[in-house]
C-alpha atoms as one frame of an Amber mdcrd trajectory, in Angstrom:
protein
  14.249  47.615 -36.687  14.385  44.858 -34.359  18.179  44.927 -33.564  17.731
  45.579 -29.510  14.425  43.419 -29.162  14.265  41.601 -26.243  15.494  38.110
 -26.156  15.641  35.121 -23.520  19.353  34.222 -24.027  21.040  36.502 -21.619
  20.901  36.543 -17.610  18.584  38.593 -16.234  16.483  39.114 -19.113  18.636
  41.603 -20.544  18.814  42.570 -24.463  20.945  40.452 -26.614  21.908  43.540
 -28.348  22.553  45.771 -25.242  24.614  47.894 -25.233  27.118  49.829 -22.285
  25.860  52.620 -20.846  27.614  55.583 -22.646  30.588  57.187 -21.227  31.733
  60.754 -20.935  35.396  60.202 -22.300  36.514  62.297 -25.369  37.855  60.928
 -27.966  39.842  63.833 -29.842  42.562  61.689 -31.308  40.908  59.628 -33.062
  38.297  62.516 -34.597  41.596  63.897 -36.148  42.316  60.772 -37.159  39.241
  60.723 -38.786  39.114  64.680 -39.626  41.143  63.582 -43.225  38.695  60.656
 -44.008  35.690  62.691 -43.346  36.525  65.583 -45.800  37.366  63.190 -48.370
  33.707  61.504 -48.026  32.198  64.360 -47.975  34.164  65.617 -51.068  33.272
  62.273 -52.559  29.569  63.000 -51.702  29.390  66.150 -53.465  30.914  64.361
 -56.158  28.802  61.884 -56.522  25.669  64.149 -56.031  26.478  65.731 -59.301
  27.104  62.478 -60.871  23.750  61.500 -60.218  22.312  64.802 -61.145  23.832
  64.361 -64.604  22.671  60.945 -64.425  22.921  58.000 -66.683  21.965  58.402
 -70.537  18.868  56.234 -70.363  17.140  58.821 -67.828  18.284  61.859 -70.760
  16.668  60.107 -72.895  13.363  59.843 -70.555  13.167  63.572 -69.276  13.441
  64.623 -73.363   9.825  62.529 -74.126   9.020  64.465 -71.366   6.722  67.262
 -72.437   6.950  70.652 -69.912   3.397  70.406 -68.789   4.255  66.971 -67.652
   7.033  67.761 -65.627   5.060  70.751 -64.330   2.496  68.447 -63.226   4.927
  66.062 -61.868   6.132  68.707 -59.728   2.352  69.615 -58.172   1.686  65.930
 -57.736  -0.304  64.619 -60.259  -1.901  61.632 -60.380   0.631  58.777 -61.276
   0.435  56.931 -64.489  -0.348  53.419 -65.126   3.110  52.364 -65.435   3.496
  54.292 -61.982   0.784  52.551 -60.389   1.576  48.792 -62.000   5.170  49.341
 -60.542   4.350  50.989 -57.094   2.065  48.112 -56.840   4.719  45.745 -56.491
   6.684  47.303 -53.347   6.020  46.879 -49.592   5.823  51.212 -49.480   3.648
  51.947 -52.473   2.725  55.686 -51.199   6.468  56.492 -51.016   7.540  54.962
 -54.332   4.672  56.899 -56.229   5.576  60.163 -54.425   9.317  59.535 -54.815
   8.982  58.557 -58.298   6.627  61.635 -59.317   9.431  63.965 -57.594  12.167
  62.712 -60.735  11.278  65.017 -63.575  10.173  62.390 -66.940   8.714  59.700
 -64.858   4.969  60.547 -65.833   6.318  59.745 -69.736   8.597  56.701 -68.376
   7.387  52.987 -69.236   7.489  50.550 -66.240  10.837  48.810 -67.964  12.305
  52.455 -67.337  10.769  53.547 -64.066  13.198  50.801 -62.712  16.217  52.517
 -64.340  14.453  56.020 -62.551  13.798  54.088 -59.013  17.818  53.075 -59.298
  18.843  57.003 -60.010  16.335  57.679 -56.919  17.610  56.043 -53.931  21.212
  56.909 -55.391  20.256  60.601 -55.185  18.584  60.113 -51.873  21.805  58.269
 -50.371  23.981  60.427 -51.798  22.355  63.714 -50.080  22.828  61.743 -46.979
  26.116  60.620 -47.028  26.853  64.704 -47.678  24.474  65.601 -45.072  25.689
  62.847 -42.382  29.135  63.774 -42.988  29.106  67.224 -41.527  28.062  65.978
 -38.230  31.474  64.708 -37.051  32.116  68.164 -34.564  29.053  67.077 -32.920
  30.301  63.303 -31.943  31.989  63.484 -28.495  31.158  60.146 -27.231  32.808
  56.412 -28.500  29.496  54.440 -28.319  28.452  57.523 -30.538  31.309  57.587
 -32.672  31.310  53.652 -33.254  27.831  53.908 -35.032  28.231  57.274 -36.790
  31.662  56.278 -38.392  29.406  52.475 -39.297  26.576  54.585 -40.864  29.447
  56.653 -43.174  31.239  53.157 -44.039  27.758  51.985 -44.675  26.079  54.134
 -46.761  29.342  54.819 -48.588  29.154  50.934 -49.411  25.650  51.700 -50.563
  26.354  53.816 -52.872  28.771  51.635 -54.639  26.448  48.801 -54.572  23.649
  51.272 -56.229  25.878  52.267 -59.262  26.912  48.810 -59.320  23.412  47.994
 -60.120  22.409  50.757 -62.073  25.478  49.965 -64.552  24.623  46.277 -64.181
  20.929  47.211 -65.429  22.050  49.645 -67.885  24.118  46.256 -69.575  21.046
  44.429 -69.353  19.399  46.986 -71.533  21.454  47.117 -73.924  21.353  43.436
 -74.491  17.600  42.958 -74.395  17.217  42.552 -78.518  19.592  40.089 -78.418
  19.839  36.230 -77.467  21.709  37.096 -74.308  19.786  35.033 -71.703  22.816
  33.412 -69.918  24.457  37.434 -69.578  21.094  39.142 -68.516  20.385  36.140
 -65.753  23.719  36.527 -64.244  23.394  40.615 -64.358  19.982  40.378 -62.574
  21.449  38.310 -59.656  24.025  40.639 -59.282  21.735  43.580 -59.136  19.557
  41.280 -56.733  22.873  40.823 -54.472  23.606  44.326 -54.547  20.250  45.792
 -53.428  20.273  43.075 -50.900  23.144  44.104 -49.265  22.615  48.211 -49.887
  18.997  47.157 -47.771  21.214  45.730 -45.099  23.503  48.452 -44.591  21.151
  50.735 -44.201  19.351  48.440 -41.033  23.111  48.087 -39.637  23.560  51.714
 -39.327  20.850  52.343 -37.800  20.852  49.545 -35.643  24.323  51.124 -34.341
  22.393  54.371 -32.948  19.894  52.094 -30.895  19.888  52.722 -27.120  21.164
  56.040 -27.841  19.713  59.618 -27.102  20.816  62.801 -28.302  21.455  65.650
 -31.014  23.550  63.238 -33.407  20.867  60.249 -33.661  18.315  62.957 -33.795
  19.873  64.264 -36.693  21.295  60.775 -38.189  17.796  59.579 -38.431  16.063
  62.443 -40.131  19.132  62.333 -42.720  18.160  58.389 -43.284  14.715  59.166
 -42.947  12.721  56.778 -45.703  16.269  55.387 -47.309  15.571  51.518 -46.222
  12.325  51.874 -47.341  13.597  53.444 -50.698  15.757  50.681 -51.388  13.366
  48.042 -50.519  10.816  49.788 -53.041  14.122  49.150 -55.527  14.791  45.985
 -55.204  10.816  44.954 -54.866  10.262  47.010 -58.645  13.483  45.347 -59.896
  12.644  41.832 -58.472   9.049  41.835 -60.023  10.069  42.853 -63.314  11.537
  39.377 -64.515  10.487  35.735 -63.510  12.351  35.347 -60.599  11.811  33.175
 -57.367  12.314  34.368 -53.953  15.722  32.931 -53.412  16.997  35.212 -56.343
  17.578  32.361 -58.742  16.042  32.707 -61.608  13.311  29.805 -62.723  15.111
  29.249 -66.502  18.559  28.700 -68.065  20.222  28.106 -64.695  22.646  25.085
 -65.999  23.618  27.562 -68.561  24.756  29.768 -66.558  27.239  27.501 -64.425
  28.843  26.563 -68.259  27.920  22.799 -67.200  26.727  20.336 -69.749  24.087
  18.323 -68.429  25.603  15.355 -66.498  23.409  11.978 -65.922  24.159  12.614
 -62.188  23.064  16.735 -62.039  23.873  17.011 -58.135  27.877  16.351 -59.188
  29.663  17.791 -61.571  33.084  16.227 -62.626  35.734  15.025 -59.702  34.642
  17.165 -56.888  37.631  17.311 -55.295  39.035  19.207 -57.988  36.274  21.203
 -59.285  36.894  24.864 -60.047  35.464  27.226 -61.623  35.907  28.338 -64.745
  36.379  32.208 -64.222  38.888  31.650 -62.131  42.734  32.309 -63.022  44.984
  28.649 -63.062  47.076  30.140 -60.660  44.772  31.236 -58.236  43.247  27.735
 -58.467  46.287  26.695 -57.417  46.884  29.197 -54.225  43.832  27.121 -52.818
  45.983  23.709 -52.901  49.512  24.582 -53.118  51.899  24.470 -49.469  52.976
  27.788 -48.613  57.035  27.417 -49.386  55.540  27.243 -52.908  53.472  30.254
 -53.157  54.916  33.752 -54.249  53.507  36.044 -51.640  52.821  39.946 -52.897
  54.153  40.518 -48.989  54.886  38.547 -46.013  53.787  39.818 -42.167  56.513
  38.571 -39.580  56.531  40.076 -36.280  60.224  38.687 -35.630  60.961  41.274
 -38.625  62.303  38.532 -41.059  59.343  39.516 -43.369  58.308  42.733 -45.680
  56.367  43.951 -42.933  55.966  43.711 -38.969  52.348  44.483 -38.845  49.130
  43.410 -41.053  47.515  46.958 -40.919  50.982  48.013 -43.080  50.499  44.551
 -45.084  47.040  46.067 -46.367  48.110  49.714 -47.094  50.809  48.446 -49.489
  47.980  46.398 -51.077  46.743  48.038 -54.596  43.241  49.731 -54.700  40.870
  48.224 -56.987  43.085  45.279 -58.076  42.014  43.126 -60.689  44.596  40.307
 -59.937  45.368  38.766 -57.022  47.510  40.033 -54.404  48.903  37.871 -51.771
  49.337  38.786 -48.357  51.461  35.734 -46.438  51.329  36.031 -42.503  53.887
  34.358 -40.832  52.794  31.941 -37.664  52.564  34.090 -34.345  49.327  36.082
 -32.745  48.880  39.542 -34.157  46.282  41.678 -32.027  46.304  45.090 -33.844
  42.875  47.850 -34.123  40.408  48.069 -37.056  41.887  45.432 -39.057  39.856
  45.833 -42.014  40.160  45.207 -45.648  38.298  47.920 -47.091  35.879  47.974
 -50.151  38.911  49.511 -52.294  41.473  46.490 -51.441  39.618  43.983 -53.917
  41.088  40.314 -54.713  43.403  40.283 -51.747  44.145  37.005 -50.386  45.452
  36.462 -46.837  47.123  33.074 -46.209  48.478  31.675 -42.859  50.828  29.266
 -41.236  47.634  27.196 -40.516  45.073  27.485 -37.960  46.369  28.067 -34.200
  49.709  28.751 -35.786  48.804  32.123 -37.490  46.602  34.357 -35.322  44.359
  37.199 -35.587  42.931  38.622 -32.518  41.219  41.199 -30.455  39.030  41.850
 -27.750  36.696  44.830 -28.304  32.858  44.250 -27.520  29.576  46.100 -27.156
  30.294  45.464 -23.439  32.725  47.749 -23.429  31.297  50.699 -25.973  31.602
  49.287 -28.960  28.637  48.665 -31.835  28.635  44.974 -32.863  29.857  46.142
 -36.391  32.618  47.664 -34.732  34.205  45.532 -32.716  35.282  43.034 -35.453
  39.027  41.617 -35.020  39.469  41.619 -38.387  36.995  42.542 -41.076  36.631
  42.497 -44.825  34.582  44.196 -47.409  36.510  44.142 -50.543  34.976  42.500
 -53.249  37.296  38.840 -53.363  38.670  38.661 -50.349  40.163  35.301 -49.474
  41.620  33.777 -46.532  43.020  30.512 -45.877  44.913  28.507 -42.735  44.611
  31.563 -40.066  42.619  31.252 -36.868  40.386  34.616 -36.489  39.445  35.560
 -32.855  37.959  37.679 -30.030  38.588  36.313 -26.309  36.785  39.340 -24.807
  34.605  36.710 -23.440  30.927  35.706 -22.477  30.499  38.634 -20.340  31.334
  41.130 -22.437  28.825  40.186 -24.901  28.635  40.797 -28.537  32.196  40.169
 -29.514  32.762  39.657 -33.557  36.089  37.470 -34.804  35.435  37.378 -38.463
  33.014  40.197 -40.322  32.799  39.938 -43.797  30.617  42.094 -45.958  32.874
  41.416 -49.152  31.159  39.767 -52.358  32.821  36.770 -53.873  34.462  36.236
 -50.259  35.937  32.858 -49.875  37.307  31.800 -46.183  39.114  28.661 -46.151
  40.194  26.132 -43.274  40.379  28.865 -40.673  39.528  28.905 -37.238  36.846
  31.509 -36.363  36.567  31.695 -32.804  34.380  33.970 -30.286  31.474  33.320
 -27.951  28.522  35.712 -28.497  28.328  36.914 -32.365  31.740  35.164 -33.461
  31.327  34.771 -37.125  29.371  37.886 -38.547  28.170  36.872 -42.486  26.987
  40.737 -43.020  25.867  40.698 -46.681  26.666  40.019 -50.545  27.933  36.447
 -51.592  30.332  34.212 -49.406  31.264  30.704 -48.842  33.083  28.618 -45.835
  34.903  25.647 -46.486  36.682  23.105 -44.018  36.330  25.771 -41.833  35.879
  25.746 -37.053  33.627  27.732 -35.707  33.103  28.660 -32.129  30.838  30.333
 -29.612  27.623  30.656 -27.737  24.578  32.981 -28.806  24.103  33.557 -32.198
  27.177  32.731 -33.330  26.683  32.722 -37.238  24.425  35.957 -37.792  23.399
  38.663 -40.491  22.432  38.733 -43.884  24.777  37.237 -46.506  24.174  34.737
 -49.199  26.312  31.977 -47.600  26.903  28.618 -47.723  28.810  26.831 -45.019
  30.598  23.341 -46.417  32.116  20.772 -44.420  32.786  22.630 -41.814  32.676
  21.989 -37.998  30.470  24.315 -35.805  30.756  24.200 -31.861  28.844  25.235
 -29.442  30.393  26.517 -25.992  29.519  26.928 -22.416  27.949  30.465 -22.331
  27.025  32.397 -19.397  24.708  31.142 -16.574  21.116  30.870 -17.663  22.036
  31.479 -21.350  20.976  29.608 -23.981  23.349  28.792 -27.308  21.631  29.795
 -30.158  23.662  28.305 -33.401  22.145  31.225 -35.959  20.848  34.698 -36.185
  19.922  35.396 -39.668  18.234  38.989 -39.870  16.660  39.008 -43.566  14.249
  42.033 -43.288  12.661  42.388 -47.238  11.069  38.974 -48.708  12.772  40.275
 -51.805  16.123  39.404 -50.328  18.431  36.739 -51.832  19.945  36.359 -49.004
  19.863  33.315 -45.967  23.028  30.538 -44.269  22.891  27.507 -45.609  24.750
  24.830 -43.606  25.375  21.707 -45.714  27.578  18.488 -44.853  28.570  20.096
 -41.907  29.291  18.533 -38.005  27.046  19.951 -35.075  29.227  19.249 -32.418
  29.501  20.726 -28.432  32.661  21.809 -27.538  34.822  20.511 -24.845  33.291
  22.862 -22.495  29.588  22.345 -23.172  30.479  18.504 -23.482  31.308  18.134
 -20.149  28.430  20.634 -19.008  24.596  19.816 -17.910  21.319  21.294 -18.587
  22.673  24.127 -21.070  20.201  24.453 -24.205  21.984  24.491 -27.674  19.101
  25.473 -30.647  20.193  25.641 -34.422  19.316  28.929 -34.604  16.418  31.931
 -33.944  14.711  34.779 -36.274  16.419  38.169 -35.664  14.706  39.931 -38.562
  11.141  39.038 -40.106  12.065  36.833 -42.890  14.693  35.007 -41.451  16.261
  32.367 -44.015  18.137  29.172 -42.431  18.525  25.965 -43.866  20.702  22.867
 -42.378  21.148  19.782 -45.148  22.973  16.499 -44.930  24.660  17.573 -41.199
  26.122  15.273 -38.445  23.617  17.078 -34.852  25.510  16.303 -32.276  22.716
  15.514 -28.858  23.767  18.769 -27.244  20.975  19.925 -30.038  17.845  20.796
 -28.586  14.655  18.170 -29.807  12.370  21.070 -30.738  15.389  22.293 -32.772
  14.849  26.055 -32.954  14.003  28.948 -30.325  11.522  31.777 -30.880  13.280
  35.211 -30.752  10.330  37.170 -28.737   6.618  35.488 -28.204   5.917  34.612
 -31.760   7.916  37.644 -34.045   8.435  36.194 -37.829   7.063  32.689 -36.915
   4.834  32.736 -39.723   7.300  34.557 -42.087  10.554  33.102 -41.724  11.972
  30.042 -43.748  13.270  26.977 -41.299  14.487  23.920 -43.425  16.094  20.505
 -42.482  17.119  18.162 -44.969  18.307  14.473 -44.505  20.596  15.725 -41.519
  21.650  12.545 -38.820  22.656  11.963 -35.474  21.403  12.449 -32.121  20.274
  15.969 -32.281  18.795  15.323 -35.505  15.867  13.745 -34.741  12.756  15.873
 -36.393   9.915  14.286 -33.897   9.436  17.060 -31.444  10.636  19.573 -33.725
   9.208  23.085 -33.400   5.566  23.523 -35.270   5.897  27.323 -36.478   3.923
  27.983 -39.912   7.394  29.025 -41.700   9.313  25.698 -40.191   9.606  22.816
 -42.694  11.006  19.142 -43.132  12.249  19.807 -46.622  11.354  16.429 -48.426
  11.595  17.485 -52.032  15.064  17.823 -53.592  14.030  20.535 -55.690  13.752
  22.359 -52.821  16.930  21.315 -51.153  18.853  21.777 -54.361  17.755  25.667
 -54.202  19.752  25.952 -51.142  23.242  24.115 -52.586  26.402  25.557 -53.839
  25.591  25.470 -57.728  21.870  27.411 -56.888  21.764  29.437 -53.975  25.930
  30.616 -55.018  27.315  29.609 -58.004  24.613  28.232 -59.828  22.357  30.961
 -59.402  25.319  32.901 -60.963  25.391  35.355 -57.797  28.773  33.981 -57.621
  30.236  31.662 -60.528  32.314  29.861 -57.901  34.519  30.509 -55.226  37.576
  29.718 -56.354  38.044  26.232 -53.756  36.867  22.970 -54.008  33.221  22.556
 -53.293  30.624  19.807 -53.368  28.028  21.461 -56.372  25.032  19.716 -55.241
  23.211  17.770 -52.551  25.881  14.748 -53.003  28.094  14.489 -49.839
């Protein structure tokens, strides 16, 4: 976990991830807040538990081949089959997939097609028992730094578990489909599970991230409940991933045009008139939401703080929104600045769609920071992880300023998340891309040190990016990606986009602006076709400490221009490339790395498919 390593950006040498020193205040309202929410989870843990126990009727089938003596011998830790070995032999924790997998009763009669079903039912079980264990601890939590990351781990590994059964019903599907000439329907299902895992693996590295710089009896007992669960999933996604012919960007190697529904075009890069292109999952009329003026869009309810709306507030806005919706509902916010606490559209609120007044006109604010207590997962303005969240013409900001530190505008952890000509606007950590599958579009985006950072599959797409003036002896550092597993699908991809300093920085000297630095191991960034303003360093990137992931991360450039784009006296790290092929480039596009890889079939706004600009 590299979360708190030590980084040059900040005066005084001091952690980009610091945190406050912890404070002695109580906070007993808000643990009855939480009392109701934390008997439901843990109710929903038992639950689950005994879900998995029953389990899924593929691993029925497995434990009845099972003979007695074989379980028995499971049980006293015999040796592991071949099929054990061949698909331990693919993970980064062999040791702990063989033990884990000779604890399930039937895996020494399983085949290596259905140890992958039994490491699925695994790391369920195993995050299940945690989420029930974890949730208990709440009496124990009587600080707000302390609180912040417990009440992120039980959000997190809550998220995991969905993302788990997601995958396990997504590979059940498969299965079923195996005898038949399904191709197109099996691709798309393994880049979902591939998404899934990705993001499970995340969440599990953000929550513990959140306890870092913390002592005491609840991190004590927070990490021996997560104990091995990172490393679980990892072995997961590592058995899943090697089991079909995939690439490491997750797409796979065969039948990708079918997936998209595209006939093959003379000109592959552009499909159609790309100012209209949509795709074809998507409803006609929320095509049109993307396009239409507001005065001609039917909102499901409207958010006026003058009162001339449904509601005054957004927080009521999302309560009245359906759980688990499978249309889209519509949440119009009228023009004015709304600054309300743990905005969030959670994983239950799916296909919401938030539309403004236009950027500057309609805003959403806040100011909460790690400076003052906060994890960086916490102190998002507004933040959304159900699955199709939209937003479009709103301005998304946190003016707790420079000195405060980490200080997220936007979070999004939703898959299938679309954000739209907004504004997102911060200084440290403004625009948070936490996981699954998202895409940016006409969209300004403001701050200082890694201001685009975590672990989604994103693409950013005509969209401005500026740098500010940060603190005194910082350095602007434009990404942060943190991919942590090789296996991951996941990186930022910034294509036809505009470098550019703010006003601030403009008229500033001597302040370093680099396109970006490796938080995590296998760090994924990749700018194509991009306007670099000459506030943009010449040796382009900046190490994160000494020489941490230089050999493992994945740098790219491709045909970018202007000033700062000059690739001369560019950085000479092992993993840093001038991409020159565009097979490579076209990897990292919206119709590969999102919609053609069928992670996501589109994103429901116009988009450019290809490399074309």
């Amino acid at each position: 976990m590299d979360f708190d390593r030590l980084g040059p950006l900040d005066p005084g040498g001091s952690s980009r991830r610091s945190t406050a020193p912890l404070t002695n205040s109580t906070t007993s309202n808000s643990s009855q807040k939480n009392n109701k929410k934390l008997i439901m989870i843990s109710i929903l843990a038992v639950t689950l538990i005994i879900a998995s126990a029953i389990s899924a009727t593929l691993i029925t089938v497995i434990r009845s081949r099972a003979s007695s003596n074989d379980q028995n011998s499971a049980n006293h830790r015999a040796k592991p089959t071949q099929a054990i070995s061949r698909t331990c032999s693919k993970t980064r924790y062999p040791s702990l997939c063989i033990n884990s997998l000779l604890d399930f009763p039937g895996s020494t009669a399983a085949s290596e097609q259905q140890l992958v079903h039994i490491s699925f039912n695994m790391t369920h079980r195993h995050i299940s028992k945690a989420l029930f264990a974890s949730s208990g601890l709440s009496y124990a939590v009587s600080n707000s730094r302390v609180r912040a990351a417990y009440e992120d781990c039980l959000e997190l590994m809550d998220e995991s578990m969905d993302s788990i059964r997601m995958s396990m019903d997504s590979l059940t599907t498969m299965s079923s489909t195996l005898s038949r000439d399904d191709e197109p329907s099996n691709a798309a299902g393994s880049e979902d599970v591939m998404t899934w895992l990705s993001a499970a693996l995340t969440n599990q590295d953000t929550c513990m991230e959140g306890f870092e710089d913390i002592s005491g009896t609840v991190k004590d007992q927070m990490v021996n409940n997560l104990k091995d669960l990172s490393e679980l999933v990892s072995n997961s996604l590592a058995i899943f991933s090697g089991s079909g012919d995939f690439d490491l960007t997750g797409v796979p190697i065969q039948n990708k045009r079918r997936l998209l529904g595209i006939e093959k075009q003379d000109n592959d890069d552009v499909v159609g008139d790309i100012s209209r292109e949509f795709p074809k999952w998507l409803r006609k009329r929320d095509r049109r939401l993307l396009s239409l003026p507001v005065s001609e869009i039917q909102a499901d309810v409207i958010v006026s703080k003058s009162g001339n709306g449904t509601v005054k507030t957004i927080t009521e806005a999302i309560k009245r929104a359906p759980d688990h919706s499978s249309r889209r509902f519509i949440i119009y916010v009228r023009a004015g600045r709304y600054e309300e606490n743990n905005l969030k559209v959670g994983k239950k609120k799916t296909n919401i769609m938030f539309i403004g007044d236009g950027r500057g006109k309609t805003v959403i604010t806040g100011k909460r920071s790690v400076g003052d207590g906060m994890t960086t997962f916490h102190t998002a303005s507004f933040a959304a992880s159900g699955p199709g969240f939209m937003a479009r013409d709103i301005t998304f900001e946190n003016y707790a300023g420079p000195e405060k530190h980490q200080a997220v505008a936007l979070r999004v952890g939703a898959d299938h998340a679309v954000v739209y000509r907004c504004n997102i606007i911060g200084y440290q950590d403004s625009c948070y891309v936490h996981s699954n599958r998202q895409f940016f579009r006409e969209c300004n985006i403001y701050g200082t040190v890694d201001f685009i950072f975590g672990n989604a599959a994103v693409v950013f797409q005509k969209c401005n990016i500026y740098a500010r003036k940060p603190m005194a002896q910082q350095k602007n550092t434009i990404t942060a990606q943190n991919r942590k597993d090789p296996n991951q699908n996941t990186g930022i991809s910034i294509h036809d986009c505009r470098i550019l300093p703010a006003p601030d920085l403009a008229s500033s000297k001597g302040i370093e602006t680099y396109l970006g630095r490796p938080w995590k191991m296998y760090s994924r960034t990749i700018y194509m076709l991009s306007y670099m303003g000459g506030h943009v360093q010449p040796r382009g990137w900046l190490e994160w400490n000494g020489d941490f992931a230089l050999n493992t991360l994945y740098y790219g450039e491709y045909m970018n221009f202007g000033p700062g784009a000059a690739i001369g006296q560019r950085v000479k790290w092992p993993g840093y490339r001038v991409i020159t092929s565009t097979v490579e480039a076209n990897r990292y596009t919206v119709s590969q790395f999102i919609s053609g890889s069928s992670w996501l079939p589109s994103t429901g706004v116009a988009f450019l498919a290809g490399l074309s600009t």
